[in-house]
ZABARO-878715 format. One record per residue: z, y, x of N, C-alpha, C in turn; residue in one letter. Coordinates in pm, whole numbers, plus 50000, padded with zeros to 5 digits. Example, Ala and Ser with C-alpha at 12.3 -4.5 7.8 and 13.67 -1.06 7.14 Angstrom:
BEGIN
507804943151319507804955051230507804967051320A507084977551285507144989451367507875000351290S
This chain:
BEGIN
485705039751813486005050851723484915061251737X484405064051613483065077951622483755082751559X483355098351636483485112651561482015116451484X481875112351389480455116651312480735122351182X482255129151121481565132651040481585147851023X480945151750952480295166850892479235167451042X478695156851088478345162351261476385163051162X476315155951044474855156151003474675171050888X475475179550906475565185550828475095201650920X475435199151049475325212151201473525201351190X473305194051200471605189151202470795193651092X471425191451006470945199950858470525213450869X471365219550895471245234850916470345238450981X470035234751140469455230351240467685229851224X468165216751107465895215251054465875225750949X466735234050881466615245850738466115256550840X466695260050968466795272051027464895274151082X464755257351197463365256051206462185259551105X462375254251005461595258650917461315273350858X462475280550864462725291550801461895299750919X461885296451038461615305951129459735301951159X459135288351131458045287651144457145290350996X457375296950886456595299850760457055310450824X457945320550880457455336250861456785338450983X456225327351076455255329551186453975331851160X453725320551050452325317650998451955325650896X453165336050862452225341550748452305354250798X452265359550937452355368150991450965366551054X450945355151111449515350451199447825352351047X448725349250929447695349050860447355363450808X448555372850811447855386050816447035394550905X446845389351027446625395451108445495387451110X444605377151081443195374951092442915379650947X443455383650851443025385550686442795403850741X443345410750809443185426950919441875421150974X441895414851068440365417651120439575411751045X439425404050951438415403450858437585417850784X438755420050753438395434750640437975441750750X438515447050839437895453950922436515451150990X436365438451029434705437651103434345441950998X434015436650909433115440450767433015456850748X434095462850754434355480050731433255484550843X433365474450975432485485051095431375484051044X430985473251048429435465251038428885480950976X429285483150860428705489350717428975504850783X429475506150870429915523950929428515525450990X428065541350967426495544450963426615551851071X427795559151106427835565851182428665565751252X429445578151384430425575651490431475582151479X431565591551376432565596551309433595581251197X433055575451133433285562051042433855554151149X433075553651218433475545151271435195546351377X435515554751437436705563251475437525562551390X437545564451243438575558151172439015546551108X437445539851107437835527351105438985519151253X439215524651337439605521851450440805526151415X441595541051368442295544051355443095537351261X442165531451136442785524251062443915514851073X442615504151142443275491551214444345492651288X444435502151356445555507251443446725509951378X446855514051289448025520151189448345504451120X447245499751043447555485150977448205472251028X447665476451231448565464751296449965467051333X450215478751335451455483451350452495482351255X451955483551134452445483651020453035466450989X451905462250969452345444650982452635434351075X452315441051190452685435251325454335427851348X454845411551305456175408751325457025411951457X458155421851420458605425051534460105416851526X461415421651523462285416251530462635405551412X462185405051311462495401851186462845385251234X462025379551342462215361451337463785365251433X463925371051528465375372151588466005373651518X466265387851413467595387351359467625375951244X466755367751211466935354751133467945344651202X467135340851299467835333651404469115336251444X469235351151461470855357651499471255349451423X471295354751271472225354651100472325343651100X471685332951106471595318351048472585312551190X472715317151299473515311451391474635314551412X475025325451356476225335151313476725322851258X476655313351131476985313450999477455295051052X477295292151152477345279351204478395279451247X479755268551225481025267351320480905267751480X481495266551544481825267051686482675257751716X482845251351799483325243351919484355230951797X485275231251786486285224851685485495224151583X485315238551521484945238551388483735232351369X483335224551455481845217351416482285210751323X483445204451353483895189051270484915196851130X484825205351134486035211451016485035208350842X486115202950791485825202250700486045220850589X484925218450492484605230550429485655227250263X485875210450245486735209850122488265209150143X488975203450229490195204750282490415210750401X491895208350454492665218750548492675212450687X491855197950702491615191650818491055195950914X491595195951035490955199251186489655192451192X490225180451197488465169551202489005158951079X487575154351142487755137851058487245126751121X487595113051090487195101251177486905094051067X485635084251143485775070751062485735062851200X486185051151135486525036251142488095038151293X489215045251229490275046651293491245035651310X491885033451387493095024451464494145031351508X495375028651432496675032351493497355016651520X498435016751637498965008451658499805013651740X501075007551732502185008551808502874994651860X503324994651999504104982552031505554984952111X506544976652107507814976552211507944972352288X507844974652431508504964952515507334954252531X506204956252487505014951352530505214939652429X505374941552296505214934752190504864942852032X503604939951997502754947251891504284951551775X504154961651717504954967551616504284968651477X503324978151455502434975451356501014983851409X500184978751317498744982151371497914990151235X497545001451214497055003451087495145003751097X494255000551042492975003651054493055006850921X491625020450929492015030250788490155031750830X489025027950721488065032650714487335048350705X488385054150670488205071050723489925081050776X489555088550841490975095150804490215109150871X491565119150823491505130950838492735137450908X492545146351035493655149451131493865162251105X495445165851050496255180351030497065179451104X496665188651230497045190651330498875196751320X498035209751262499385219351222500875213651144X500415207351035501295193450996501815180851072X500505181851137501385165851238501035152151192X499705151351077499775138451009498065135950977X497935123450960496355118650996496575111850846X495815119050702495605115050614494535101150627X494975090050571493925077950569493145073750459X492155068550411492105062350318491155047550340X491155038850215490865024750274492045018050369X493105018850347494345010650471494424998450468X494114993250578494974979450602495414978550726X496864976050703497754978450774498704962050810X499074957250937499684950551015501334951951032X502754943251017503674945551103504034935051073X504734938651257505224923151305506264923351306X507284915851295508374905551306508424910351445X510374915651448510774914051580511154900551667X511534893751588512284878751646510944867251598X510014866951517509184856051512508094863451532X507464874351519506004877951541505534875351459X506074869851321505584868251193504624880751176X503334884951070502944891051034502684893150862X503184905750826503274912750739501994919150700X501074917250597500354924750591500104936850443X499264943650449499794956850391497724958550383X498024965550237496544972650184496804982950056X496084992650117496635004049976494755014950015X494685021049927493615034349911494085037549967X495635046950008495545058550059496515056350157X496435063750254497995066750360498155078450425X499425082850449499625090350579500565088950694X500065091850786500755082250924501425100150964X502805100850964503435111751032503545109751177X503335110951267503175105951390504485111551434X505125124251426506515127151531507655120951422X507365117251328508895110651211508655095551242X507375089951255507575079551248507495070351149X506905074151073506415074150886505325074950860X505325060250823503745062550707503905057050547X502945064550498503615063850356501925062450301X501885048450169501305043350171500945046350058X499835051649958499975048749808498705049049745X498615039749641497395037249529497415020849612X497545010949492497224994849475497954993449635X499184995649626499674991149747500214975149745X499954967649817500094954949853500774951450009X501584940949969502524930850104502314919950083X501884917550171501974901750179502544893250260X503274883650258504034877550368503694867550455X504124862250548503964853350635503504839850559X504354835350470504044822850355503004832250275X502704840950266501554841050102502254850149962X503564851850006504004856849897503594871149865X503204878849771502734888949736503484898549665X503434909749757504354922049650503054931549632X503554940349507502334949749505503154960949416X502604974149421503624987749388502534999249391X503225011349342502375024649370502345029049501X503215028749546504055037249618505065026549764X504855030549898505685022349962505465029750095X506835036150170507075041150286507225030050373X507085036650542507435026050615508515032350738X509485029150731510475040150846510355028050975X509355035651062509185030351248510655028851279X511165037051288512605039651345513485024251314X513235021751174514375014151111513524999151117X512335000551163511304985751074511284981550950X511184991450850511894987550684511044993950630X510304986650491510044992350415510585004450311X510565007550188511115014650102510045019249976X510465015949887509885018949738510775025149613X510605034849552511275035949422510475033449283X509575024849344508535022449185509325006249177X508285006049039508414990748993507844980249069X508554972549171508064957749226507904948849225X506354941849188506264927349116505884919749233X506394907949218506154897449331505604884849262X504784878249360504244862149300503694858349466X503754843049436503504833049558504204820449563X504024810549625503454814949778501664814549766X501174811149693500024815149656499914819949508X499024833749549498964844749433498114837749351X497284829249405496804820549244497154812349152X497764804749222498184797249161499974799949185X500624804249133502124811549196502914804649115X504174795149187505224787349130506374801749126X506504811149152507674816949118507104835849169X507894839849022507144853049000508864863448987X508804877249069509534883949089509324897649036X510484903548960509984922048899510994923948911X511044940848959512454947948989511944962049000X512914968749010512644982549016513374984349174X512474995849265513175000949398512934988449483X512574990849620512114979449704512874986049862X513684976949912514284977450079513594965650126X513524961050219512694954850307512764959150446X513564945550499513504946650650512764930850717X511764940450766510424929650820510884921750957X511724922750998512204916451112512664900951030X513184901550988513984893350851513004883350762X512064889850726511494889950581512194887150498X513144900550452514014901850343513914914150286X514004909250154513454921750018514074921549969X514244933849922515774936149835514884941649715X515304940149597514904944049462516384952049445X516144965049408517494974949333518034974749234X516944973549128517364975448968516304965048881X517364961848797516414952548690515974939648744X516164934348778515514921648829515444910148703X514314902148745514034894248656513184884248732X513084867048687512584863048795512034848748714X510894842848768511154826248695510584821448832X510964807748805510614797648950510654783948872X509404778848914508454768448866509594758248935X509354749248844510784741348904509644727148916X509994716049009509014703649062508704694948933X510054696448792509574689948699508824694948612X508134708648654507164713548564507384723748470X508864724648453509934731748387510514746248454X510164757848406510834772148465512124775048432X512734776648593513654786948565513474803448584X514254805948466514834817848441515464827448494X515494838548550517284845148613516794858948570X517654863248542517754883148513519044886048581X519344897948634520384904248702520014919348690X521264925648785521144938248826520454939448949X520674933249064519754933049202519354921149217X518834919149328518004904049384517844909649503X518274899949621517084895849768516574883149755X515264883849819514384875849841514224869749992X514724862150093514294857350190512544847950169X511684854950210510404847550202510094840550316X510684841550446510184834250498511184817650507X512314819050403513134806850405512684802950235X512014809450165511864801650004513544805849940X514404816749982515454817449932515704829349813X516114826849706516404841949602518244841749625X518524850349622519634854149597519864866049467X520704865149353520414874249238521484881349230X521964888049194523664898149251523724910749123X525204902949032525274917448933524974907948814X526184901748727525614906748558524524893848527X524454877748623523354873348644523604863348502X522344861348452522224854948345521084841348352X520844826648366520084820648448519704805448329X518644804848248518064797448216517574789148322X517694773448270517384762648314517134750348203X516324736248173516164724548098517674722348088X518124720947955519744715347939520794722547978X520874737348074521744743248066521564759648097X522464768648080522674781848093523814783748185X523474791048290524724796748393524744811348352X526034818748382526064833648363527274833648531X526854845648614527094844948709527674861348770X528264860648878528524874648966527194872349089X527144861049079526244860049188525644840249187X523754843349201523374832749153521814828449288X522194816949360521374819549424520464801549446X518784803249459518474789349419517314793749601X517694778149648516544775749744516224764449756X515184764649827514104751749822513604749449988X514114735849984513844734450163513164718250161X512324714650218511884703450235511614692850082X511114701049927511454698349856512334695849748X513794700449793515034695849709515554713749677X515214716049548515334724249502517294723649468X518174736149501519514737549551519954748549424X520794753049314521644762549290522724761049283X523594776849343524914778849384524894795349284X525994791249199526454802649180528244808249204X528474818149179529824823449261530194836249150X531214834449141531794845749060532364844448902X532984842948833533344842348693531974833848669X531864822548705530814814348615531334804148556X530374807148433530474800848276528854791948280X529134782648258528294768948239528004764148138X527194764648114527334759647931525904743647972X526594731347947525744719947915526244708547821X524874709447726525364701147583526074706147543X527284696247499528304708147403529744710147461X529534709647599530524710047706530204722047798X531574734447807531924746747858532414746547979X531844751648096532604747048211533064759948283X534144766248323534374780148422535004778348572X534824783248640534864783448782534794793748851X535114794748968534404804149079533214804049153X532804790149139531784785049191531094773949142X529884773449137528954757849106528064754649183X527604745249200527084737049285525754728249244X524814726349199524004712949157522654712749214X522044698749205520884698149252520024699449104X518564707149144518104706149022517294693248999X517044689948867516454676548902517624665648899X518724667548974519724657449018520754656848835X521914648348847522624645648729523894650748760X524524655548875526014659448902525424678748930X526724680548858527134699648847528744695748879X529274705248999530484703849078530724716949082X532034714548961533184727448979534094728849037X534524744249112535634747249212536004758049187X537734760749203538104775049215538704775249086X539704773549024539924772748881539394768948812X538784756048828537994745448750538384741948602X537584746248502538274744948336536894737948247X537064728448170535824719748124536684723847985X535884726247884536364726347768535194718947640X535444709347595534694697647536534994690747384X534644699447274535104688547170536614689247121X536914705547172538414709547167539344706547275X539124698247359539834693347430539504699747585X540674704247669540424714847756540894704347914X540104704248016540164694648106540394709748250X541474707248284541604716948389542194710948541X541304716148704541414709748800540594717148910X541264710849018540454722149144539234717349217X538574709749148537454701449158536954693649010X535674695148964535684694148883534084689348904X533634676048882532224671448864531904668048704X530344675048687530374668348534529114658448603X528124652248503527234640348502526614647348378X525154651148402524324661448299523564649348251X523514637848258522674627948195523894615948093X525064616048162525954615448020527094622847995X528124620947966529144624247943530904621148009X530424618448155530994615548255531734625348279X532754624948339533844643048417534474630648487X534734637748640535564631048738536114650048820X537544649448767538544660848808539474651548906X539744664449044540784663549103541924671349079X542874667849095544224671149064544114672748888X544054667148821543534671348650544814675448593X544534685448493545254692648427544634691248331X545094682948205544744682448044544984685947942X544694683647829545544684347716544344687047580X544674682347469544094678847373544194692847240X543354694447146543494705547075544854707746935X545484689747006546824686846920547464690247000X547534690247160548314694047244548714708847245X547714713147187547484734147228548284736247038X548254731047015548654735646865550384731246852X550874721146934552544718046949553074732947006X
């Protein structure tokens, strides 16, 4: 860590002052041989010893007259006057900073295990405040239970050192352990809690940002890094590249994200495009483990595949796969005809239903 800056600016001053003080030497030195010039010449030409006595007197008055006396000191005084002192070497003249640093390192650890680490290509220390303005951040945090690392890049920061807060903003970026990418205006970090926090708009993509099978937007961001779990607040909206090439869909009111398990969970109002069918949900959640892409939804869900209506408390299917398994007040409604049971499988490639305990009846049945 160097303390260098404003330090070329006390050197500056330094070579202005030198200079200032060696031109009024020399043009002092040059009056005083341009005096005895005129003067030898004045004697030479004196005829007599009277002339000559005032030519003497002359010179005498003329060196006195131009002779440099204090004038290079009180330069030197003034110009050294006008120079900071001790602290104030490093004080900046455009902001309210004590000093300033480049190439800074903060880091904190627990229990003799790293917490987060920030390196900031400049920063600036307000003492009186309590907080080390940064800019250029890239910033580190670890995972309490895996040591996973979190990483973090924004323009600007400030690290509160007695709260325990740093607050991050301009092109702020997260990135996760897998690759997944969040990015925002705006993003606090509470030490105390290990959690992020955002009230801007949060877009997500990964597990690689180039090429990204599943893309995330929400408004308001929680995040607890121990976990790697993200909570989206408001608005959520989401698609996920499905293995047959085919996107799904989901919109809700909230969403968490487990990134380091590949898990969404969508919560509130959920509405969920898929190839061949539509779920509407209280709660809608799809993961992907070893390839076999999984959705479960829960709550007043309505199923709609082909021209067959299915309601439940719950569903079940593999994507990709041909069976969707209803539970919880299981009701299939098909062609008028209403199929009701506490288990309820359909077959999305034909027109198969296998119900337990079945409860039927036909649209001649509902009309007796």
């Amino acid at each position: 860590m160097r303390v260098t800056l404003w330090s070329s600016k006390t050197r500056l001053s330094n070579a202005v002052l030198q200079n200032k003080c060696l031109h009024t030497l020399c043009q002092a030195k040059l009056r005083r041989h341009l005096l005895s010039v005129i003067l030898a010449t004045m004697a030479l030409r004196a005829q007599n010893k009277s002339l000559l006595i005032a030519v003497a007197i002359t010179f005498w008055m003329l060196t006195l007259w131009f002779w440099p006396g204090s004038l290079d000191n009180s330069f030197v005084e003034k110009e050294s006057k006008s120079e900071p002192q001790q602290e104030a070497l490093y004080r900046s003249e455009i902001t309210q900073a004590n000093f300033g640093l480049l190439g800074v390192r903060f880091y904190e650890s627990q229990e003799g295990q790293p917490r987060w680490e920030i390196n900031s290509e400049f920063a600036e220390l307000h003492r009186k405040e309590n907080y080390a303005f940064l800019k250029n951040v890239n910033s580190f945090f670890f995972s309490d239970t895996t040591q996973n690392k979190i990483k973090s890049k924004s323009d600007y920061g400030r690290s509160w050192t007695d709260k325990n807060i740093i607050e991050l903003n301009g092109n702020v970026s997260i990135e996760s352990s897998r690759g997944y990418l969040f990015w925002m205006d705006h993003l606090t970090y509470d030490g105390k809690q290990h959690e992020f926090k955002s009230d801007d708009l949060v877009q997500m993509k990964g597990p690689n940002p180039k090429r990204p099978v599943m893309l995330l937007k929400g408004v308001g961001l929680n995040a607890q890094i121990s976990k790697e779990h993200f909570i989206l607040n408001h608005n959520v909206s989401s698609q996920k590249k499905l293995k047959s090439g085919d996107w799904l869909k989901v919109f809700s009111k909230s969403g968490e994200f487990f990134t380091g398990e590949s898990r969404a969970i969508f919560l509130g109002g959920v509405k969920s495009k898929m190839p061949g069918m539509n779920i509407t949900s209280d709660v809608f959640e799809f993961s992907s483990e070893e390839g076999q892409e999984n959705v479960q939804a829960f709550g007043h869900v309505v199923l709609r595949n082909k021209d067959r209506i299915g309601y439940a408390e719950r569903a079940f299917l593999e994507v990709g796969g041909s069976e969707i398994i209803l539970e919880g007040k299981a009701r299939i409604e098909s062609g008028g005809n209403i199929i009701e049971g506490k288990r309820i499988k359909l077959y999305s490639d034909d027109d198969r239903i296998e119900v337990e305990q079945a409860e039927g009846r036909t649209t001649n049945d509902t009309a007796r």
